[in-house]
Backbone as CSV, one residue per row, in Angstrom:
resi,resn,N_x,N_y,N_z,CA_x,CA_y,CA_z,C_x,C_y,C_z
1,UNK,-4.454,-40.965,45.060,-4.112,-42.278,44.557,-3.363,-42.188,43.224
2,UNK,-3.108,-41.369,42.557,-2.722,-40.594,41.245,-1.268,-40.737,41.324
3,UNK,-1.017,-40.361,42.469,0.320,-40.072,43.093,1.196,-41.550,42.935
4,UNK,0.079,-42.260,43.478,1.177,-44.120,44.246,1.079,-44.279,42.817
5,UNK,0.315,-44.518,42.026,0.716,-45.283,40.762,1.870,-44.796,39.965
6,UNK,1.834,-43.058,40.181,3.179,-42.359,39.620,4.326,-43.067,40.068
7,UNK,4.085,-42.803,41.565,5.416,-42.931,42.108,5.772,-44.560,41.693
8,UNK,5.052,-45.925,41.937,5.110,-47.185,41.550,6.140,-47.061,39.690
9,UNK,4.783,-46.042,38.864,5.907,-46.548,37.699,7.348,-45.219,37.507
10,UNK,7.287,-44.347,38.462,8.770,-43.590,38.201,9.936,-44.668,39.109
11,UNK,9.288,-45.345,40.193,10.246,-46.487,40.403,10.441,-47.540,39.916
12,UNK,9.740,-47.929,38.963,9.880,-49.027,37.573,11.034,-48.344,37.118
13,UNK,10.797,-47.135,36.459,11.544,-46.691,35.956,12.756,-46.795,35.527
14,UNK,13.314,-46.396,37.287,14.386,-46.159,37.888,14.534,-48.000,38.185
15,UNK,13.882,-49.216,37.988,14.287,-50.611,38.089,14.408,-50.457,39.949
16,UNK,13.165,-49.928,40.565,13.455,-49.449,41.987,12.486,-50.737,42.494
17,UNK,12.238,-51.884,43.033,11.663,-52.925,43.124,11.106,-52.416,44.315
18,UNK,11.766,-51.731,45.350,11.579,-51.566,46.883,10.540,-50.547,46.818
19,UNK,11.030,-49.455,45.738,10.108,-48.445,45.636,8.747,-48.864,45.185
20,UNK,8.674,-49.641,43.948,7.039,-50.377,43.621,6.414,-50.902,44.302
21,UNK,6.841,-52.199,45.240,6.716,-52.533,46.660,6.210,-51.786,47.362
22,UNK,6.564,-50.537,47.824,5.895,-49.936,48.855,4.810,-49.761,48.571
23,UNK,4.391,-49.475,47.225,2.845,-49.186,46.884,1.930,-50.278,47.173
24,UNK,2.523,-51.241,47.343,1.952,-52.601,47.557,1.058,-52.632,48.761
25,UNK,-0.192,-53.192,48.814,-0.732,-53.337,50.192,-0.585,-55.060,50.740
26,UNK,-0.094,-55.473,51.748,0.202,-56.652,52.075,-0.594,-58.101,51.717
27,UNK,-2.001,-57.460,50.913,-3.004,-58.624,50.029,-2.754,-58.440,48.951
28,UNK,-1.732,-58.032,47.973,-1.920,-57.752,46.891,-1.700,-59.043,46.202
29,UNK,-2.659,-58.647,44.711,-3.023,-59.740,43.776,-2.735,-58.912,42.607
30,UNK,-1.336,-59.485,41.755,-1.118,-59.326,40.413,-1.870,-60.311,39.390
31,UNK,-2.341,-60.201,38.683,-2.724,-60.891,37.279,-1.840,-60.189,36.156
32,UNK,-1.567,-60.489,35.105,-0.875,-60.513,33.598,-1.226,-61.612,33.262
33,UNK,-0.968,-61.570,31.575,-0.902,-62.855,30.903,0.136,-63.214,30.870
34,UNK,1.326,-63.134,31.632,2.397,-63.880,31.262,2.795,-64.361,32.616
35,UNK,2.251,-64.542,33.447,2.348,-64.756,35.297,1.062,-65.299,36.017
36,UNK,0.409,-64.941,34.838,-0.988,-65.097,35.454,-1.119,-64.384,36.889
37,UNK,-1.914,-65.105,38.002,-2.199,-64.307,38.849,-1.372,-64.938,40.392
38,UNK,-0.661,-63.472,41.221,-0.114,-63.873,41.826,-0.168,-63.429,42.807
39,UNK,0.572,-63.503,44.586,-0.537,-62.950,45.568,0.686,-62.370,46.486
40,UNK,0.282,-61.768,47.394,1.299,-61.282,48.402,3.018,-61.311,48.097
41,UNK,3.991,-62.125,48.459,5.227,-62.035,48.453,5.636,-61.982,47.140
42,UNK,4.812,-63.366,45.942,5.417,-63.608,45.244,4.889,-62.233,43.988
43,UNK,3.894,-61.551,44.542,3.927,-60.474,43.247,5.410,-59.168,43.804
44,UNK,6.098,-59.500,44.430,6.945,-58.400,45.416,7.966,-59.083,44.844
45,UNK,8.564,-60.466,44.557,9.505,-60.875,44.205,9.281,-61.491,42.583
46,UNK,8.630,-60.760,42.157,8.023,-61.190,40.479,9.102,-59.519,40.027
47,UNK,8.496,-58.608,40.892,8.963,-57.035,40.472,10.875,-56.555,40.601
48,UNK,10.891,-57.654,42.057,12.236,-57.233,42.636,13.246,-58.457,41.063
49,UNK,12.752,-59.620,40.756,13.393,-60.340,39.385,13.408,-59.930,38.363
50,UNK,12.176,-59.182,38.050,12.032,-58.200,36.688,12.691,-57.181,36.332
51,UNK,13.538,-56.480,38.001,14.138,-55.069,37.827,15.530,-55.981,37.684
52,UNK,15.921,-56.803,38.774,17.211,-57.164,38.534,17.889,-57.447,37.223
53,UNK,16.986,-58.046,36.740,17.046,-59.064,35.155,16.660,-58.068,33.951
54,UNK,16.276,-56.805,34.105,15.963,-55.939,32.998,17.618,-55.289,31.954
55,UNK,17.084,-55.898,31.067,18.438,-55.620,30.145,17.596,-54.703,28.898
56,UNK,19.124,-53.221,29.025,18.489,-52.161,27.951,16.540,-51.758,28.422
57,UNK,16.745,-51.323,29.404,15.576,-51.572,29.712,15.019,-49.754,29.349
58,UNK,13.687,-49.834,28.839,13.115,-47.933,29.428,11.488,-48.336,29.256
59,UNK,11.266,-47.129,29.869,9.664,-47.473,30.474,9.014,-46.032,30.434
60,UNK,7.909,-45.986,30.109,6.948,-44.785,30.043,5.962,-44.934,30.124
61,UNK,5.208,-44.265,31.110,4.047,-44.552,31.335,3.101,-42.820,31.388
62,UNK,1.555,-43.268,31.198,0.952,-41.985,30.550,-0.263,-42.504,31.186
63,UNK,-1.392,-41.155,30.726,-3.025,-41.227,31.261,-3.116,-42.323,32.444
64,UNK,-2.514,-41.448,33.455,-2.811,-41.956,35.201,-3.691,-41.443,35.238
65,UNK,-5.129,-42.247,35.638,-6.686,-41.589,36.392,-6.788,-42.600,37.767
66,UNK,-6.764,-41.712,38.547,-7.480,-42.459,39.800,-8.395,-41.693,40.191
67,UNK,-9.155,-42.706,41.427,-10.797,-42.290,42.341,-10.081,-42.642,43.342
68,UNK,-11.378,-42.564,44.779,-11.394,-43.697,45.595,-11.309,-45.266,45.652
69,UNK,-11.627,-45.554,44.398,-11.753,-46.960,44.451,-10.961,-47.918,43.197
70,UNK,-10.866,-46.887,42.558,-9.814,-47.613,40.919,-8.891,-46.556,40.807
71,UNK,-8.168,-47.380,40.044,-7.086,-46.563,39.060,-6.980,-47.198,37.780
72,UNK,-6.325,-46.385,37.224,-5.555,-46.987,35.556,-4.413,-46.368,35.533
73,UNK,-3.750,-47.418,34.149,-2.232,-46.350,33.246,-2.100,-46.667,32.625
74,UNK,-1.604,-46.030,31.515,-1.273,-47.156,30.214,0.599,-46.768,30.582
75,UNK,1.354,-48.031,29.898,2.310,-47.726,30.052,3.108,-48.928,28.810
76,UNK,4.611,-48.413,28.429,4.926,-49.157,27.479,6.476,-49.294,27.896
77,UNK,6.984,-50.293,27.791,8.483,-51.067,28.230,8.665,-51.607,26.299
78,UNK,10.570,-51.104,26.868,10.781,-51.867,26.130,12.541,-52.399,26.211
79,UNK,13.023,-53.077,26.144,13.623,-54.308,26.804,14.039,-55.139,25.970
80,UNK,15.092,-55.732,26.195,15.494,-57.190,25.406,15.539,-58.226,25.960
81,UNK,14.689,-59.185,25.222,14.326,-60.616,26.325,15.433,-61.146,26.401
82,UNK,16.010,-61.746,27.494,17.188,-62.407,27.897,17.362,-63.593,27.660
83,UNK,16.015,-64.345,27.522,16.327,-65.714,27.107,16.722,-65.546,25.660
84,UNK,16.261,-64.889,24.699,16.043,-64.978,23.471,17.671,-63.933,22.710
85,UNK,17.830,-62.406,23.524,17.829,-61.359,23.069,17.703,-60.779,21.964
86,UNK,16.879,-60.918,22.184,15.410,-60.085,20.655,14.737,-58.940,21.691
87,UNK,14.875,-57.922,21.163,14.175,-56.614,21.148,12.633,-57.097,21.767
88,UNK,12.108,-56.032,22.500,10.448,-56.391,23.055,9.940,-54.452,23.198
89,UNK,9.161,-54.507,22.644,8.248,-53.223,22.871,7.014,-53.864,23.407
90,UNK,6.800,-53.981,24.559,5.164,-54.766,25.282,4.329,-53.123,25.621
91,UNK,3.190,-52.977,25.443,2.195,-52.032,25.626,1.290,-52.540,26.411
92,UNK,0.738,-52.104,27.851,0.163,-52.559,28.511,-0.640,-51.363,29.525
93,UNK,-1.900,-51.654,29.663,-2.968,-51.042,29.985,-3.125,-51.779,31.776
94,UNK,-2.877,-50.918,32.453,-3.066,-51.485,33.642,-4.562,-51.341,34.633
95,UNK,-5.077,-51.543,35.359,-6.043,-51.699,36.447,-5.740,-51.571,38.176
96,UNK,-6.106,-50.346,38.767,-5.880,-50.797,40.289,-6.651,-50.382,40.877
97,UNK,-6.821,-51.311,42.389,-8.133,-51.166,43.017,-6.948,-50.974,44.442
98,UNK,-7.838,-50.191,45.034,-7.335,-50.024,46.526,-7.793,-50.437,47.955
99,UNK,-6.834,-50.493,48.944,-7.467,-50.746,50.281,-6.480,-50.100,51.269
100,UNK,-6.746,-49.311,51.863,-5.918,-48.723,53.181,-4.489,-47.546,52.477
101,UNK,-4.991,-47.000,51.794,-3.927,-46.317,50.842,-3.530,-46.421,50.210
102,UNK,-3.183,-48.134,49.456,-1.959,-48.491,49.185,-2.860,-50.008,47.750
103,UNK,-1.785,-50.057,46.674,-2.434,-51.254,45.685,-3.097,-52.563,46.064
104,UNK,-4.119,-53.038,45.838,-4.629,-54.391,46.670,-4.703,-55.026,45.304
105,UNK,-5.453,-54.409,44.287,-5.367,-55.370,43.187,-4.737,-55.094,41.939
106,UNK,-3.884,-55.692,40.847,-3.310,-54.780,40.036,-4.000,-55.428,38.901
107,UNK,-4.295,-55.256,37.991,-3.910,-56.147,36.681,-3.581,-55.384,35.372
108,UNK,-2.391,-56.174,35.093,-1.640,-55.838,33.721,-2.491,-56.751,32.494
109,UNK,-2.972,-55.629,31.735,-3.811,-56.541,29.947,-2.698,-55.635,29.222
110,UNK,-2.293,-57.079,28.460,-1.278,-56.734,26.734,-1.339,-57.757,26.018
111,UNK,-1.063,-57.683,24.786,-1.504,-58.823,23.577,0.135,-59.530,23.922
112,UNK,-0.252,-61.044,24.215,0.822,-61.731,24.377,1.202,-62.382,23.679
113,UNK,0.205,-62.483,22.273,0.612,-62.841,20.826,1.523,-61.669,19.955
114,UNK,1.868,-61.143,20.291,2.423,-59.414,20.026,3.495,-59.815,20.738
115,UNK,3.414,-59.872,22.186,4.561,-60.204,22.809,5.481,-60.903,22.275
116,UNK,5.085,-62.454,21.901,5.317,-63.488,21.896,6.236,-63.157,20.498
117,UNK,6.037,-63.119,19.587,6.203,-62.510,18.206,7.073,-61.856,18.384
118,UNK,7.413,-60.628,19.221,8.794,-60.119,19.295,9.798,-60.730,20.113
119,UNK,9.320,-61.227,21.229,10.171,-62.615,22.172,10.982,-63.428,21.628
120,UNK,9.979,-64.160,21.337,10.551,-65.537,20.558,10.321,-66.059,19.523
121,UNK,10.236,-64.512,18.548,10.597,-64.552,16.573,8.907,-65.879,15.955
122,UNK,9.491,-66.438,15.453,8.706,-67.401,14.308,7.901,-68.350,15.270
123,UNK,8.535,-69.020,16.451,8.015,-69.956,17.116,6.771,-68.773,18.197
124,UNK,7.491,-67.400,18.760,5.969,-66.877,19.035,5.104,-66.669,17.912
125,UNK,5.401,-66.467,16.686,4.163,-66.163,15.793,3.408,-67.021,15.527
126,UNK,3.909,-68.027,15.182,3.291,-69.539,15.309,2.265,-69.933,16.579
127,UNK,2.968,-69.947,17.815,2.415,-70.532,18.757,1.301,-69.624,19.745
128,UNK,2.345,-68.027,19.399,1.888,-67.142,20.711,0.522,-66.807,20.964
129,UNK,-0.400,-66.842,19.763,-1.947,-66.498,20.460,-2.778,-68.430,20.721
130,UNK,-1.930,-68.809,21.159,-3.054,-70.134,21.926,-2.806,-70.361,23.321
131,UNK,-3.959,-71.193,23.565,-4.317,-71.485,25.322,-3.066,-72.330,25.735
132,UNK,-2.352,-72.719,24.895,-1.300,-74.025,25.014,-0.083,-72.649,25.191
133,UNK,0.259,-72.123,24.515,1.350,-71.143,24.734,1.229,-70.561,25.849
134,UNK,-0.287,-69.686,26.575,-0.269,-69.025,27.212,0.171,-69.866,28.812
135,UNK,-0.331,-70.963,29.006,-0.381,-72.159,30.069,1.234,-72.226,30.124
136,UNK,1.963,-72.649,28.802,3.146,-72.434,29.009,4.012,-71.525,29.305
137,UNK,3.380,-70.488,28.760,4.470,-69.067,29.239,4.081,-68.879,30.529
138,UNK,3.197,-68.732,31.432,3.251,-69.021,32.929,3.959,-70.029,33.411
139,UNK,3.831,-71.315,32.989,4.484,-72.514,33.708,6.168,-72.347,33.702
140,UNK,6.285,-71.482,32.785,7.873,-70.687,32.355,8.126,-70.052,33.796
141,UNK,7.237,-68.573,33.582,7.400,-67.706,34.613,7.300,-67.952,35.548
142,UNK,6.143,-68.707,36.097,6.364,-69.711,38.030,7.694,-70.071,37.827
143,UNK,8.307,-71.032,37.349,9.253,-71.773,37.531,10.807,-70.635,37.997
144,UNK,10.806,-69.546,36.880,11.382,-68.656,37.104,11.733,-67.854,38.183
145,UNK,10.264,-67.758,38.529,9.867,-66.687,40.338,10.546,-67.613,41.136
146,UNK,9.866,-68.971,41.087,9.832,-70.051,41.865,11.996,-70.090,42.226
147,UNK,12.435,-69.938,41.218,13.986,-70.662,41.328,14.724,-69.094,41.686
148,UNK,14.078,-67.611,41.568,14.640,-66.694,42.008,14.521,-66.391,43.114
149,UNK,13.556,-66.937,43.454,13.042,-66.988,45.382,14.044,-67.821,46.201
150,UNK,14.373,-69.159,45.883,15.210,-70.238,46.139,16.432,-69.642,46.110
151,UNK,17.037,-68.840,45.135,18.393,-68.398,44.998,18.824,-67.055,46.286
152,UNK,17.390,-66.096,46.476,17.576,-65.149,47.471,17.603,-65.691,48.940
153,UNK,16.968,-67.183,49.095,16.450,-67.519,50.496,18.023,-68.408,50.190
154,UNK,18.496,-68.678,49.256,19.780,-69.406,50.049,21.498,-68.394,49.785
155,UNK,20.934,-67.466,49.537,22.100,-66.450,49.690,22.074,-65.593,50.647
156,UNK,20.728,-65.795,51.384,20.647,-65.056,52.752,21.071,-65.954,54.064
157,UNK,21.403,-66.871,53.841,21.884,-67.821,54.648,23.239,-68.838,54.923
């Protein structure tokens, strides 16, 4: 299991969406604080928007432990937010649980007041560690998934 999480973040890496995907098991459930929690397709098209949309992007990831039944990684991105373009160094400690080979549950923990602060300057420092910011920075990111999904289902047609 050591292996899929490698291979998941050397295809981050590489901004390989198809490749992270595969690690995917067809129930999978992402959580983050900035997406909150998300389930089957839309954690597959959260990864395939994140690689497309990654500007100046690099990624490293370290201390992979897996079992039978968990994994971890810590891993650190860093990126320039596109809405903003302001610089982002995010550090994030991941969680995975398995079923049939392959990721069933993931979850990404990182300080999104940290985030927020390098994102979006004075207004994250201000706003970024409350329940009101965090509600909003999801209602951001749905909307986001939500209108990149819409754009692939009508360019396939």
């Amino acid at each position: 299991m050591q292996a899929l999480i490698e291979h998941f973040y050397t295809s981050f890496q590489m901004k390989d969406a198809k490749g992270m995907n595969s690690c995917y098991h067809e129930e999978i459930e992402f959580t983050d604080p900035a997406f909150g929690t998300l389930k089957g397709e839309d954690v597959k098209s959260m990864w395939e928007m994140l690689c497309k949309n990654a500007v100046d992007f690099k990624l490293e990831f370290s201390d992979v432990k897996a079992n039978k039944n968990i994994g971890r990684a810590h891993w650190e991105a860093w990126y320039t937010f596109s809405k903003t373009g302001r610089a982002v160094h995010n550090i994030i400690d991941a969680q995975f649980e398995w079923k049939d080979g392959k990721i069933v549950k993931h979850y990404d923990a990182f300080n999104l007041h940290r985030w927020a602060k390098q994102a979006l300057g004075f207004k994250g420092w201000l706003l970024g560690g409350t329940v009101f910011f965090k509600k909003k920075i999801q209602q951001q990111t749905r909307k986001s998934l939500d209108s990149y999904k819409r754009n692939i289902k009508n360019n396939m047609t």
